[in-house]
N, CA, C and O atoms as a Maestro MAE file, in Angstrom:
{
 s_m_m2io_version
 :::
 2.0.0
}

f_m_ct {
 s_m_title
 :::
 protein
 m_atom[336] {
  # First column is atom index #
  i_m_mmod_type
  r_m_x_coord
  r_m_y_coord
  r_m_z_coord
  i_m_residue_number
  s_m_chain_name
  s_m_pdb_residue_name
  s_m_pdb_atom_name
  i_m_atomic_number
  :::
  1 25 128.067 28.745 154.693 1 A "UNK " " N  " 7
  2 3 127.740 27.362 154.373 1 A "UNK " " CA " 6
  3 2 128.167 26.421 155.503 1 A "UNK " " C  " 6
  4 15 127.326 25.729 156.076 1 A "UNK " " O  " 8
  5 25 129.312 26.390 155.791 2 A "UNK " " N  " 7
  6 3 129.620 26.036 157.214 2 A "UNK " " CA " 6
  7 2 129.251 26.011 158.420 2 A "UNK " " C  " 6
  8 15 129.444 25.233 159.354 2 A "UNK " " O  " 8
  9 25 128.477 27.335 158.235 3 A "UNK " " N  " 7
  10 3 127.746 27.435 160.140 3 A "UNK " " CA " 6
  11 2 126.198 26.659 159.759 3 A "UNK " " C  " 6
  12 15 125.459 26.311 160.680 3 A "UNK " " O  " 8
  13 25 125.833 26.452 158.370 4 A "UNK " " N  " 7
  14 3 124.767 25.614 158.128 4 A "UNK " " CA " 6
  15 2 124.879 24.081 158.322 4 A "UNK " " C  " 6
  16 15 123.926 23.369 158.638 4 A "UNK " " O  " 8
  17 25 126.155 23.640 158.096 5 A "UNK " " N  " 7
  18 3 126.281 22.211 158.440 5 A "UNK " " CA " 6
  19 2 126.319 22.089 159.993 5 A "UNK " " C  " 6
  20 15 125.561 21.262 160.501 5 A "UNK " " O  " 8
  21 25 127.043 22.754 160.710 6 A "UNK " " N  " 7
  22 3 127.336 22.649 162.183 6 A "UNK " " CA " 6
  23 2 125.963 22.579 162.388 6 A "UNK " " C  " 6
  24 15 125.769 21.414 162.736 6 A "UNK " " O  " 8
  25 25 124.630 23.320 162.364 7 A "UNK " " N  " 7
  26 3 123.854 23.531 162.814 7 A "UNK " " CA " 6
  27 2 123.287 22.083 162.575 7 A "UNK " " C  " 6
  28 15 122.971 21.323 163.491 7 A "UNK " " O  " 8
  29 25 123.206 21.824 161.382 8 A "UNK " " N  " 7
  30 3 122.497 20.379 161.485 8 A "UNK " " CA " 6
  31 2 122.639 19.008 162.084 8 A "UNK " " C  " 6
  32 15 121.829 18.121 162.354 8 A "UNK " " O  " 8
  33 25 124.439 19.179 162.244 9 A "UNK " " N  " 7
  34 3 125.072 18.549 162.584 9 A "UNK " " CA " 6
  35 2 124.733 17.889 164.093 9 A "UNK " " C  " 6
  36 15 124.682 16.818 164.698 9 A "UNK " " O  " 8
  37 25 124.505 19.599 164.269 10 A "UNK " " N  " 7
  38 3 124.024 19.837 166.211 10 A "UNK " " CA " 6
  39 2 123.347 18.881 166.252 10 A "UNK " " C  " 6
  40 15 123.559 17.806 166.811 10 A "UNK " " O  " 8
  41 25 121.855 19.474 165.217 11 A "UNK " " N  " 7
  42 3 120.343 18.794 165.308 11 A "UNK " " CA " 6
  43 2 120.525 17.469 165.580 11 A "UNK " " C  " 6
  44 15 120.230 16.916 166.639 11 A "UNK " " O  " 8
  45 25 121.182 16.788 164.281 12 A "UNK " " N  " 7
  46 3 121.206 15.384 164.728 12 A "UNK " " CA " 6
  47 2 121.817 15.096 165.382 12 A "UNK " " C  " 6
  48 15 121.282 13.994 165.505 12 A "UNK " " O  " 8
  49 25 122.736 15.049 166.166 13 A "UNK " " N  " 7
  50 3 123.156 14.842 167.232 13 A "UNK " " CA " 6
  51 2 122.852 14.694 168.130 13 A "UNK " " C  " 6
  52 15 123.174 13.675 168.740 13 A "UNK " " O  " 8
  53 25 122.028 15.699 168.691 14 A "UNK " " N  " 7
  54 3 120.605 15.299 169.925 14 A "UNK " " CA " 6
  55 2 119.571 14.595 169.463 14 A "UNK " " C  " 6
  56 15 118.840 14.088 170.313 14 A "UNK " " O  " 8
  57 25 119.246 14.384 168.000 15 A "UNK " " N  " 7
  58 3 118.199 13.518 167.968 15 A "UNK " " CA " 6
  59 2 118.508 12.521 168.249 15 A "UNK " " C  " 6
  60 15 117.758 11.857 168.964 15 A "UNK " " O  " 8
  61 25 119.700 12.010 167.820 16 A "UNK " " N  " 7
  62 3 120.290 10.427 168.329 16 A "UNK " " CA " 6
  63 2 120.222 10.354 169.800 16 A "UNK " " C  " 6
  64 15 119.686 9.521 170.531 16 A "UNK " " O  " 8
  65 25 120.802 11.279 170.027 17 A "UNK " " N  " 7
  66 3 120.641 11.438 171.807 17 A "UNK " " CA " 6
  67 2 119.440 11.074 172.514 17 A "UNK " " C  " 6
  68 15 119.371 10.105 173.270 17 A "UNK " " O  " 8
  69 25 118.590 11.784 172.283 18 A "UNK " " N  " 7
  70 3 117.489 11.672 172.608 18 A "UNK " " CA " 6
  71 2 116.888 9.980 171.805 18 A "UNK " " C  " 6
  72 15 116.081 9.416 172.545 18 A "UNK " " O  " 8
  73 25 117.069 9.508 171.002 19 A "UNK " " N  " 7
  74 3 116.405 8.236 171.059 19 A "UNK " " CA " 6
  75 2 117.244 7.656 171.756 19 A "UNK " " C  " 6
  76 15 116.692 6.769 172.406 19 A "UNK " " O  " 8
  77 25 118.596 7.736 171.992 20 A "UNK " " N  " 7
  78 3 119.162 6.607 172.435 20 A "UNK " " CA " 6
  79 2 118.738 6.651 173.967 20 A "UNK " " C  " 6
  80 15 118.382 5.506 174.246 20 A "UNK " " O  " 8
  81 25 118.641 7.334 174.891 21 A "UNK " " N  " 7
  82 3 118.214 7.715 175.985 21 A "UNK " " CA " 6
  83 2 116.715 7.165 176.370 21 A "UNK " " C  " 6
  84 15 116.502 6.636 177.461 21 A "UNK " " O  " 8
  85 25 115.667 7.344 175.346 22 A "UNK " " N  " 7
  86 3 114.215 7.168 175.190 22 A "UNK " " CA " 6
  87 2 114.543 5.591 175.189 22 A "UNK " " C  " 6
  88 15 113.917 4.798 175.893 22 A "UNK " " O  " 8
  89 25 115.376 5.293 174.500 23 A "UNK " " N  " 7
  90 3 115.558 3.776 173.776 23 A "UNK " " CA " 6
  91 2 115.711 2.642 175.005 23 A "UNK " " C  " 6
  92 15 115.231 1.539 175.265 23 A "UNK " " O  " 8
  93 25 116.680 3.590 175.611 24 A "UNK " " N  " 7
  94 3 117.257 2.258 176.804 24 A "UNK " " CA " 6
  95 2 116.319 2.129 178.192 24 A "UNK " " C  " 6
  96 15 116.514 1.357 179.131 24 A "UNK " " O  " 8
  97 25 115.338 3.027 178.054 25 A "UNK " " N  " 7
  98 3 114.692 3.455 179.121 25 A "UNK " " CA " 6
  99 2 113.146 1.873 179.054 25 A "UNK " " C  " 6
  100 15 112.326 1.624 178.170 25 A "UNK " " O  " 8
  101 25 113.366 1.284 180.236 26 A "UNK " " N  " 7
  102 3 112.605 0.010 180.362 26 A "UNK " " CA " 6
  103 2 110.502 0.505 180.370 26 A "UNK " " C  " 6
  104 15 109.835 0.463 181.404 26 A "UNK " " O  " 8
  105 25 110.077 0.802 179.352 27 A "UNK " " N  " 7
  106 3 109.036 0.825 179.989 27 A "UNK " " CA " 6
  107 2 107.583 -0.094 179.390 27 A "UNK " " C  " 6
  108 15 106.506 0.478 179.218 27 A "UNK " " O  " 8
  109 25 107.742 -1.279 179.176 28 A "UNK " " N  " 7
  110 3 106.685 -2.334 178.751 28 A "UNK " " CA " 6
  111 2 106.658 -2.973 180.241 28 A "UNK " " C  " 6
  112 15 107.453 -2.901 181.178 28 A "UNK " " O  " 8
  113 25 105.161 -3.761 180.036 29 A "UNK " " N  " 7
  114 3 104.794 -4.432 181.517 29 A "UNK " " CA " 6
  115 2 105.432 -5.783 181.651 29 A "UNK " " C  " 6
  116 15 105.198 -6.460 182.652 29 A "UNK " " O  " 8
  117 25 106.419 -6.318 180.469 30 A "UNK " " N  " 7
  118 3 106.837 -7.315 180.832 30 A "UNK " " CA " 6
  119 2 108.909 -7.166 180.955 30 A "UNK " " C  " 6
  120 15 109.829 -7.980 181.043 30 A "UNK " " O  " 8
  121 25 108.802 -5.779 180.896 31 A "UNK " " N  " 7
  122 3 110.243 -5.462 181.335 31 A "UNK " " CA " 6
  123 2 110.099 -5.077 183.253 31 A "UNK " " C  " 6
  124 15 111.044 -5.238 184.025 31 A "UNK " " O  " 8
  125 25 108.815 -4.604 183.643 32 A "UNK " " N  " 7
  126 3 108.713 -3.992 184.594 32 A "UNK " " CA " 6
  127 2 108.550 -5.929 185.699 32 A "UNK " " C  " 6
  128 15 108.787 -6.251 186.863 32 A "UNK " " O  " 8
  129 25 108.102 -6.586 184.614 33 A "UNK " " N  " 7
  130 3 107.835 -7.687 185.550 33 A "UNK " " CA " 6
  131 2 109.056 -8.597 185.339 33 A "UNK " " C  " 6
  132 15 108.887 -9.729 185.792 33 A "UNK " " O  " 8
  133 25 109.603 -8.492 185.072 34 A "UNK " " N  " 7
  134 3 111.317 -9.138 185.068 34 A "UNK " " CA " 6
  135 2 111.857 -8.136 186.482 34 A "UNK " " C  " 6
  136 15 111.693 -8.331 187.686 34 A "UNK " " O  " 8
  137 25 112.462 -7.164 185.839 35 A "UNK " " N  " 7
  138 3 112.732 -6.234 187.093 35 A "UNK " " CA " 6
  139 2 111.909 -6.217 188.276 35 A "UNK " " C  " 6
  140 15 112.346 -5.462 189.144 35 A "UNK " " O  " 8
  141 25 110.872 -6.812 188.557 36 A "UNK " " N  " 7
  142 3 110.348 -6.646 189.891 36 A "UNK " " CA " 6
  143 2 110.623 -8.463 190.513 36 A "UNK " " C  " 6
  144 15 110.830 -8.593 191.720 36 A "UNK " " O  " 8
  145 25 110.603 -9.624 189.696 37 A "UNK " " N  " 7
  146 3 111.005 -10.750 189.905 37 A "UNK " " CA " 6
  147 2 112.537 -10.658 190.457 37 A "UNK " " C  " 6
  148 15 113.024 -11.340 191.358 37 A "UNK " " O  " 8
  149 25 113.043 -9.847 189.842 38 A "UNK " " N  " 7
  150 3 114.625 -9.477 190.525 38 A "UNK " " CA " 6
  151 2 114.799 -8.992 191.650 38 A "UNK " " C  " 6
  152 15 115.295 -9.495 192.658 38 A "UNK " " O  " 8
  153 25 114.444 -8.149 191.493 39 A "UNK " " N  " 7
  154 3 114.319 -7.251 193.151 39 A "UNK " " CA " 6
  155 2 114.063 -8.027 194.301 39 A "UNK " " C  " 6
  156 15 114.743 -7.993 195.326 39 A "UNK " " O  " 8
  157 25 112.576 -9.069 194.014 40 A "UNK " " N  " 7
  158 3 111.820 -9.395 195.042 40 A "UNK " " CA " 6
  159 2 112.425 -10.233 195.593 40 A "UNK " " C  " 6
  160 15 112.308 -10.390 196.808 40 A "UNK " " O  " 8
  161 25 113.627 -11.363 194.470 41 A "UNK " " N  " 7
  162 3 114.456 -12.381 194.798 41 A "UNK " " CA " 6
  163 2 115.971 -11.804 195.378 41 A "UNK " " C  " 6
  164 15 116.681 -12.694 195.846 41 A "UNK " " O  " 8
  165 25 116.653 -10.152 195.402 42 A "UNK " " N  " 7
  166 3 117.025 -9.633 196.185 42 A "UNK " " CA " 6
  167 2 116.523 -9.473 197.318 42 A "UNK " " C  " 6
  168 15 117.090 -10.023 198.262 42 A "UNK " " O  " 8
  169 25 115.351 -8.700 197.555 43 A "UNK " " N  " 7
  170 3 114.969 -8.580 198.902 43 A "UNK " " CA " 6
  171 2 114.614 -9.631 199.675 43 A "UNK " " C  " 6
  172 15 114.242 -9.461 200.836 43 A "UNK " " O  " 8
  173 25 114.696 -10.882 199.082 44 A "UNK " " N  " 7
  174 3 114.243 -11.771 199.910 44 A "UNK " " CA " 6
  175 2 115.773 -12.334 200.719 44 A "UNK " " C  " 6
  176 15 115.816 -12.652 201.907 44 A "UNK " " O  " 8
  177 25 117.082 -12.366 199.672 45 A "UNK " " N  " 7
  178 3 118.227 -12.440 200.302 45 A "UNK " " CA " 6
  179 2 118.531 -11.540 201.202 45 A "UNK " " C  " 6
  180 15 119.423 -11.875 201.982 45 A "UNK " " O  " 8
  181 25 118.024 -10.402 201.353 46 A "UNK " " N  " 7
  182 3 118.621 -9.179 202.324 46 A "UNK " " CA " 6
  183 2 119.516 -8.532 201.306 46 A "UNK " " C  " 6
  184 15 120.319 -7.781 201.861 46 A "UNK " " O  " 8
  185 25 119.626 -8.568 200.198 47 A "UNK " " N  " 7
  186 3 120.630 -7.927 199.305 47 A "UNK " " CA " 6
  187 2 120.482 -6.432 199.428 47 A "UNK " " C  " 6
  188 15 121.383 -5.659 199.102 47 A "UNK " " O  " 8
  189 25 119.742 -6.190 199.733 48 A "UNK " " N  " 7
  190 3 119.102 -4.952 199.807 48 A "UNK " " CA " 6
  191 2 118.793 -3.960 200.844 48 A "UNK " " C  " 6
  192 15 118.461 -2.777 200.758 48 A "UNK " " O  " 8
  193 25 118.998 -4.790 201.912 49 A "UNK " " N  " 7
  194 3 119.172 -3.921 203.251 49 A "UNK " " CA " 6
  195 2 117.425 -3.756 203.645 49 A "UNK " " C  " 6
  196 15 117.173 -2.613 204.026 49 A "UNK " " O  " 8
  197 25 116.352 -4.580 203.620 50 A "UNK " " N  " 7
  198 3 115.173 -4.220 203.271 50 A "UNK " " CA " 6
  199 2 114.425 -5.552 203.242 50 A "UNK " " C  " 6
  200 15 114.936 -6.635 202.958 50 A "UNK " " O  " 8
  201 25 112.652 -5.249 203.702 51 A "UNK " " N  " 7
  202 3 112.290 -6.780 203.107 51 A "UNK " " CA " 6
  203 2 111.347 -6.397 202.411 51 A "UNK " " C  " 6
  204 15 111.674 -5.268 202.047 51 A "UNK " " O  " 8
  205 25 110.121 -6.698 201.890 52 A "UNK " " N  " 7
  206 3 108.982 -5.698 201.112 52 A "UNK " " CA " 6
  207 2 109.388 -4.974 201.128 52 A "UNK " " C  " 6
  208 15 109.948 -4.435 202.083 52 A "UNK " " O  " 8
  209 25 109.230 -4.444 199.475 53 A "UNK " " N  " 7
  210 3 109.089 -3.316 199.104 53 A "UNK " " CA " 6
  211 2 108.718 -3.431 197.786 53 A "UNK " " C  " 6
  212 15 109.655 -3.703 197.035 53 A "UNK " " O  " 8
  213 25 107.555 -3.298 197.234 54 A "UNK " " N  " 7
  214 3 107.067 -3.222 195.788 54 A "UNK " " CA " 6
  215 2 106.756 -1.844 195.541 54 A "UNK " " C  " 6
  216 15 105.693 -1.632 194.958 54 A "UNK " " O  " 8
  217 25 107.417 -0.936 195.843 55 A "UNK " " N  " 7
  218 3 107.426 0.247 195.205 55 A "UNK " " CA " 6
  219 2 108.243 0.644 193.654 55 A "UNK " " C  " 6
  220 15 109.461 0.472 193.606 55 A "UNK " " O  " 8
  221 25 107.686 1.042 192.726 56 A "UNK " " N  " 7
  222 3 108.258 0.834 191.372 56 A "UNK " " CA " 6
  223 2 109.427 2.192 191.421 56 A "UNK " " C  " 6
  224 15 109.202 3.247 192.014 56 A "UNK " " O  " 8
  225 25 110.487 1.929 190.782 57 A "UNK " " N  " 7
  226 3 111.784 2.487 190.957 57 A "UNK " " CA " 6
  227 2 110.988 3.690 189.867 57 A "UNK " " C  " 6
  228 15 110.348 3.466 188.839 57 A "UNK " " O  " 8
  229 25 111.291 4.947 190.501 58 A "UNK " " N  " 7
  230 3 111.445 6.215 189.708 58 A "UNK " " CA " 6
  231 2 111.626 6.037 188.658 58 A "UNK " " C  " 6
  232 15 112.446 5.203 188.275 58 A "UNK " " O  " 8
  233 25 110.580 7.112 187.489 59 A "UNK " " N  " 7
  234 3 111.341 6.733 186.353 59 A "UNK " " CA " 6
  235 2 110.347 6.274 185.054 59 A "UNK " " C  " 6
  236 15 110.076 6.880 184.017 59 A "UNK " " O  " 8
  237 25 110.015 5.238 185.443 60 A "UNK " " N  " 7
  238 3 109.533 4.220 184.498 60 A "UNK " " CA " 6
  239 2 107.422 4.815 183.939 60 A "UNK " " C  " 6
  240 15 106.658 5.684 184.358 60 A "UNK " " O  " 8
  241 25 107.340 3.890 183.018 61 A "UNK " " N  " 7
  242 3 106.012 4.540 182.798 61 A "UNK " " CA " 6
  243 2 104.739 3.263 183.801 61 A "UNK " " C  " 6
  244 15 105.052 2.202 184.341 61 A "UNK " " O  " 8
  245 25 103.636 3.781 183.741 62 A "UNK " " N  " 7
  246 3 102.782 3.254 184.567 62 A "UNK " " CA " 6
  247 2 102.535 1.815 183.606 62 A "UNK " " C  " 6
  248 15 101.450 1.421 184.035 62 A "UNK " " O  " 8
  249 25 102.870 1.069 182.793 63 A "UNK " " N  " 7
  250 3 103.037 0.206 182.519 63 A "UNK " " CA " 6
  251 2 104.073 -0.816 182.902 63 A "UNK " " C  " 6
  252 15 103.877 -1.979 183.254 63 A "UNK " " O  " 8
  253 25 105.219 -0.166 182.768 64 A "UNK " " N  " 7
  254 3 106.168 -0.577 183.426 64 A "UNK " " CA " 6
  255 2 105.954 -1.083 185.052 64 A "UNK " " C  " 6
  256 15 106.201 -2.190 185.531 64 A "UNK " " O  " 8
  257 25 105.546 -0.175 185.549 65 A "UNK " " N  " 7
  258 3 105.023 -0.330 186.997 65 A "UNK " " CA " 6
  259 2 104.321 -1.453 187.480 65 A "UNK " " C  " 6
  260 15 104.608 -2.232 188.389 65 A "UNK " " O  " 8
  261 25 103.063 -1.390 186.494 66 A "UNK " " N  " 7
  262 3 102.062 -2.454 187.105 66 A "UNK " " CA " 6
  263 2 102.775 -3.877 186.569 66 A "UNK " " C  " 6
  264 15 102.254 -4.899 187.015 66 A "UNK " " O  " 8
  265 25 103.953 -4.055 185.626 67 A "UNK " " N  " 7
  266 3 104.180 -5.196 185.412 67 A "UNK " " CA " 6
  267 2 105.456 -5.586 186.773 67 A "UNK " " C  " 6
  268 15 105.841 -6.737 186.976 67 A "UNK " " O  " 8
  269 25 105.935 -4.409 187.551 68 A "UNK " " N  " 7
  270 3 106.588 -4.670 188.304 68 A "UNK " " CA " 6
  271 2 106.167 -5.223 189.522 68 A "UNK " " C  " 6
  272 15 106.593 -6.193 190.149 68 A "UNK " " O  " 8
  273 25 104.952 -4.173 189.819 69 A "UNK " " N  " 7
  274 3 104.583 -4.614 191.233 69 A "UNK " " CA " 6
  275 2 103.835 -5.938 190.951 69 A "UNK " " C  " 6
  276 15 103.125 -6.176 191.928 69 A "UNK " " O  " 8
  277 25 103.720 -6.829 190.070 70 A "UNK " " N  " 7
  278 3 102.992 -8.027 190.008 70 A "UNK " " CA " 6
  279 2 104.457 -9.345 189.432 70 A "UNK " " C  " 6
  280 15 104.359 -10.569 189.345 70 A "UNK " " O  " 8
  281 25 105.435 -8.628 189.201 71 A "UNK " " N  " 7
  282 3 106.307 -9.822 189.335 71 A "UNK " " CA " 6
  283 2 106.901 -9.440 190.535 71 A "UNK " " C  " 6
  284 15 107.212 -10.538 190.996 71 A "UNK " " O  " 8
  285 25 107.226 -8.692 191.261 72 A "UNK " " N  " 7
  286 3 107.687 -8.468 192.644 72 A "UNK " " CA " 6
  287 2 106.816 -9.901 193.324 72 A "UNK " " C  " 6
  288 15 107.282 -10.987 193.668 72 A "UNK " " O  " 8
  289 25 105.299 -9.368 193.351 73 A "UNK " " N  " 7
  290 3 104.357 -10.086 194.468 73 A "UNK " " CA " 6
  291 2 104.495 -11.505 193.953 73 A "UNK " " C  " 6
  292 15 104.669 -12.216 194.942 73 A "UNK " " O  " 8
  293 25 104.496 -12.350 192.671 74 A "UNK " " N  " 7
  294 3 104.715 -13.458 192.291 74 A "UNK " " CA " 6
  295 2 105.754 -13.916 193.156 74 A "UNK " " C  " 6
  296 15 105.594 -14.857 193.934 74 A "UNK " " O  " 8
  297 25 106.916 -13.212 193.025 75 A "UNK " " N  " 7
  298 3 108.492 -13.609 193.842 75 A "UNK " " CA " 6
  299 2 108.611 -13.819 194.515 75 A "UNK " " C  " 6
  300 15 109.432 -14.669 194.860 75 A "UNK " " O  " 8
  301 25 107.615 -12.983 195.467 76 A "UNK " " N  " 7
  302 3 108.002 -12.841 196.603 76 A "UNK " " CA " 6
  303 2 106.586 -13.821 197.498 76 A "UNK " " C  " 6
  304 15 106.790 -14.443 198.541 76 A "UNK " " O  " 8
  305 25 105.617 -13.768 197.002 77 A "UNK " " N  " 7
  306 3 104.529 -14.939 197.835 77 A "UNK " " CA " 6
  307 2 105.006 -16.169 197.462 77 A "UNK " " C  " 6
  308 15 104.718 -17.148 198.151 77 A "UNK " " O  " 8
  309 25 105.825 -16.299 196.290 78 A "UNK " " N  " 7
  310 3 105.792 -17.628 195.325 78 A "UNK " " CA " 6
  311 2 106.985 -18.065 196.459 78 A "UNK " " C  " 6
  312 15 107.397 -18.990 195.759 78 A "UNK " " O  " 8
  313 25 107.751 -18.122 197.501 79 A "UNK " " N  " 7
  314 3 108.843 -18.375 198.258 79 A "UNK " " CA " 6
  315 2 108.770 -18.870 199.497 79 A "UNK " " C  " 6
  316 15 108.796 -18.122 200.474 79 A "UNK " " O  " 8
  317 25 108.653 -20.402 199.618 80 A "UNK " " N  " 7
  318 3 108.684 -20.963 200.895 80 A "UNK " " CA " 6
  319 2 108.643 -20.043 202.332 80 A "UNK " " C  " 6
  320 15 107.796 -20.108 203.223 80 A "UNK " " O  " 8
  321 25 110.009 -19.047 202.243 81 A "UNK " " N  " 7
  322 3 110.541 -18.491 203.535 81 A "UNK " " CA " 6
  323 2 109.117 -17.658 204.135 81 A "UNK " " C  " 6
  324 15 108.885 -17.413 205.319 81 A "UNK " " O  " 8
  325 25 108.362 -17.351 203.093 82 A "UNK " " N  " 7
  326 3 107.118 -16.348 203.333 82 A "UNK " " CA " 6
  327 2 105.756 -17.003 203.676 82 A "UNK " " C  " 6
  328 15 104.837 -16.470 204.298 82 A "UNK " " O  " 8
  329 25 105.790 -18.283 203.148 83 A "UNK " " N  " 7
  330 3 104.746 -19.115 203.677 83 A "UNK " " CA " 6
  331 2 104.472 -18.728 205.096 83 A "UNK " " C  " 6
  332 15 105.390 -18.406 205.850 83 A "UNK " " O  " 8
  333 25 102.627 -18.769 205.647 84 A "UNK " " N  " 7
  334 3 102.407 -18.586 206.509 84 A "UNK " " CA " 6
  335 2 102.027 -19.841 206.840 84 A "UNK " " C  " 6
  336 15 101.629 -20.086 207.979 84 A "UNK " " O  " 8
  :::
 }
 m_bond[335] {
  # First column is bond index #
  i_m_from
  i_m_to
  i_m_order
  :::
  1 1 2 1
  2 2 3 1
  3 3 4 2
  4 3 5 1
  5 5 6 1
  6 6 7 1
  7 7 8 2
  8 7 9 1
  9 9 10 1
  10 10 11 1
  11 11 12 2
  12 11 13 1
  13 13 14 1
  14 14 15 1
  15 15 16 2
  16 15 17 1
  17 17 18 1
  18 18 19 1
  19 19 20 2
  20 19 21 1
  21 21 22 1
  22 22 23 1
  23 23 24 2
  24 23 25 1
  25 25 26 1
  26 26 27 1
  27 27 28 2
  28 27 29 1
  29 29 30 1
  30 30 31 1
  31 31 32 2
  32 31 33 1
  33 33 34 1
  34 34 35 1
  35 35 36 2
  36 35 37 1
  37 37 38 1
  38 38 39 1
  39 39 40 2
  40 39 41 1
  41 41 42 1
  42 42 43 1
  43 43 44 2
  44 43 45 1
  45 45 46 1
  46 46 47 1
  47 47 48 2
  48 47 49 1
  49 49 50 1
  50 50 51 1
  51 51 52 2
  52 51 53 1
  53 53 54 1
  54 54 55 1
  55 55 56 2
  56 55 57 1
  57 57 58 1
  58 58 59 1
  59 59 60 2
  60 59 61 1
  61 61 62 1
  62 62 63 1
  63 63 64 2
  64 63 65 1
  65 65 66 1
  66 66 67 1
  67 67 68 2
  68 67 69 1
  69 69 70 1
  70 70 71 1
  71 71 72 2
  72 71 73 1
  73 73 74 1
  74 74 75 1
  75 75 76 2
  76 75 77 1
  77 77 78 1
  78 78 79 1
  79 79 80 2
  80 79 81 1
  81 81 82 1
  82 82 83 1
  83 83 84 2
  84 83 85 1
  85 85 86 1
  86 86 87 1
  87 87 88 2
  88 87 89 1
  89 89 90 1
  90 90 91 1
  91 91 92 2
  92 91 93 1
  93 93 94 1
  94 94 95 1
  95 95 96 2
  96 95 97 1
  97 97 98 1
  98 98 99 1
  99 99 100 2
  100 99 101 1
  101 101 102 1
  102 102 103 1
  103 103 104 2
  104 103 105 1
  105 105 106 1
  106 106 107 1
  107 107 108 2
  108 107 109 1
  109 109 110 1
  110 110 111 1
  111 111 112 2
  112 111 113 1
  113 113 114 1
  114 114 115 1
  115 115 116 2
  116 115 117 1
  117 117 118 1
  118 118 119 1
  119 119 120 2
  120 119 121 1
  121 121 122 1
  122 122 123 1
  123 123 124 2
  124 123 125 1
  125 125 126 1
  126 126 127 1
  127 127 128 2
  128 127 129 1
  129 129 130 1
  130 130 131 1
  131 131 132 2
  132 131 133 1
  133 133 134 1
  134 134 135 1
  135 135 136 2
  136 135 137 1
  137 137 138 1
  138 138 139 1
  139 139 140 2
  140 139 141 1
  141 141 142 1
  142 142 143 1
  143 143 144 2
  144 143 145 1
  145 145 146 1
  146 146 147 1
  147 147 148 2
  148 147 149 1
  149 149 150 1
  150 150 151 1
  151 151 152 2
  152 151 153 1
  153 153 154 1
  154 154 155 1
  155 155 156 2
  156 155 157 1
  157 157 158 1
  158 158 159 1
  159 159 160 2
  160 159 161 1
  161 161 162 1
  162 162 163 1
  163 163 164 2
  164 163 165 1
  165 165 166 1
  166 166 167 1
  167 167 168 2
  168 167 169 1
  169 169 170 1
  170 170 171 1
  171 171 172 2
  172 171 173 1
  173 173 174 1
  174 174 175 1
  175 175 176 2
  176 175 177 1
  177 177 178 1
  178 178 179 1
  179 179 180 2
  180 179 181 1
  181 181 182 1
  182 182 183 1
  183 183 184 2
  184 183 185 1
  185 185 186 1
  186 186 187 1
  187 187 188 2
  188 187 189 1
  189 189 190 1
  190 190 191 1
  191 191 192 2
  192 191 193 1
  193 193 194 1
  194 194 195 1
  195 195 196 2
  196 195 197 1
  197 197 198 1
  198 198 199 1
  199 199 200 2
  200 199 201 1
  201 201 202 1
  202 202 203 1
  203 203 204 2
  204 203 205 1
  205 205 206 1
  206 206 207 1
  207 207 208 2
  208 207 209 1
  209 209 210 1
  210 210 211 1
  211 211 212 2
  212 211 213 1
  213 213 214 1
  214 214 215 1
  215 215 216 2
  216 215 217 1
  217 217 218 1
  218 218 219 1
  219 219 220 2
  220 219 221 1
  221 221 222 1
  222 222 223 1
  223 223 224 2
  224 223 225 1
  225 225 226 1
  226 226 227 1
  227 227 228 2
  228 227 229 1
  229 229 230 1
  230 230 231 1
  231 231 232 2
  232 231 233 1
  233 233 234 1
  234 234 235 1
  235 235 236 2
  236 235 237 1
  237 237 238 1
  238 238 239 1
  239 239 240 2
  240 239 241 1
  241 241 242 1
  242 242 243 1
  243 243 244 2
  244 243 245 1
  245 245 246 1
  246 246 247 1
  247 247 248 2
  248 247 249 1
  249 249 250 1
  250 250 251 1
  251 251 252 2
  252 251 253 1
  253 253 254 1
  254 254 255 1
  255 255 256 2
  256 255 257 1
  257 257 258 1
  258 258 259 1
  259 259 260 2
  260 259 261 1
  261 261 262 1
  262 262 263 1
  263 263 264 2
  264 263 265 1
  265 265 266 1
  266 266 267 1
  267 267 268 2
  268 267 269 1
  269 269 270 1
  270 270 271 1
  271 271 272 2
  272 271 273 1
  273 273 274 1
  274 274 275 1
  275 275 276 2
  276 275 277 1
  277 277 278 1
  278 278 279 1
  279 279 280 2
  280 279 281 1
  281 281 282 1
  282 282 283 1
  283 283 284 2
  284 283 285 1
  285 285 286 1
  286 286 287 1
  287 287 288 2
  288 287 289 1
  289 289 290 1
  290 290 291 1
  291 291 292 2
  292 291 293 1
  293 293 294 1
  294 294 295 1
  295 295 296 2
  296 295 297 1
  297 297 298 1
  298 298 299 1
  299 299 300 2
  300 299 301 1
  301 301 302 1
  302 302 303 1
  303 303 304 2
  304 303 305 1
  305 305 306 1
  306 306 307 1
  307 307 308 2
  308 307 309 1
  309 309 310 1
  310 310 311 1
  311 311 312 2
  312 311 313 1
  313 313 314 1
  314 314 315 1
  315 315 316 2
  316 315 317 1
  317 317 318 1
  318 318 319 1
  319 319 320 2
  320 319 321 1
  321 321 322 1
  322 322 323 1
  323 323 324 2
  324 323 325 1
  325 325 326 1
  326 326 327 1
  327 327 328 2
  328 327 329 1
  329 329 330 1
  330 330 331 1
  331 331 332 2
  332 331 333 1
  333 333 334 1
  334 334 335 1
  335 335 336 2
  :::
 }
}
């Protein structure tokens, strides 16, 4: 009876795991476009060791992405220093 509770015990245990992991993981197009407004206003300080770069950080889903690389480019055209 005992090695039947452990077992379930296990189960849920990784199920929590596994949502909590799934959970924290950013992937809507308007999380990806926050995070790319960030970045772009890093890279524009040099925070970053870098200047362009709208490449979407590993990871994320292709939603996530396209909301990144379009608040990146907002950030980063939207900024006097870049004016041509």
């Amino acid at each position: 009876m005992s090695q039947k509770i452990s077992v379930i015990v296990t189960i849920a245990l990784a199920i929590v795991l596994v949502h909590t992991q799934t959970a924290s993981a950013s992937t809507s197009f308007d999380d990806g476009f926050q995070r790319g407004v960030k970045d772009a206003g890093r890279d524009l300080r040099g925070e970053n060791g870098h200047g362009f770069d709208d490449s979407c950080p590993k990871g994320h889903t292709a939603e996530f992405c396209d909301g990144y690389k379009r608040g990146y480019s907002e950030r980063w055209h939207d900024t006097p220093e870049n004016d041509s």
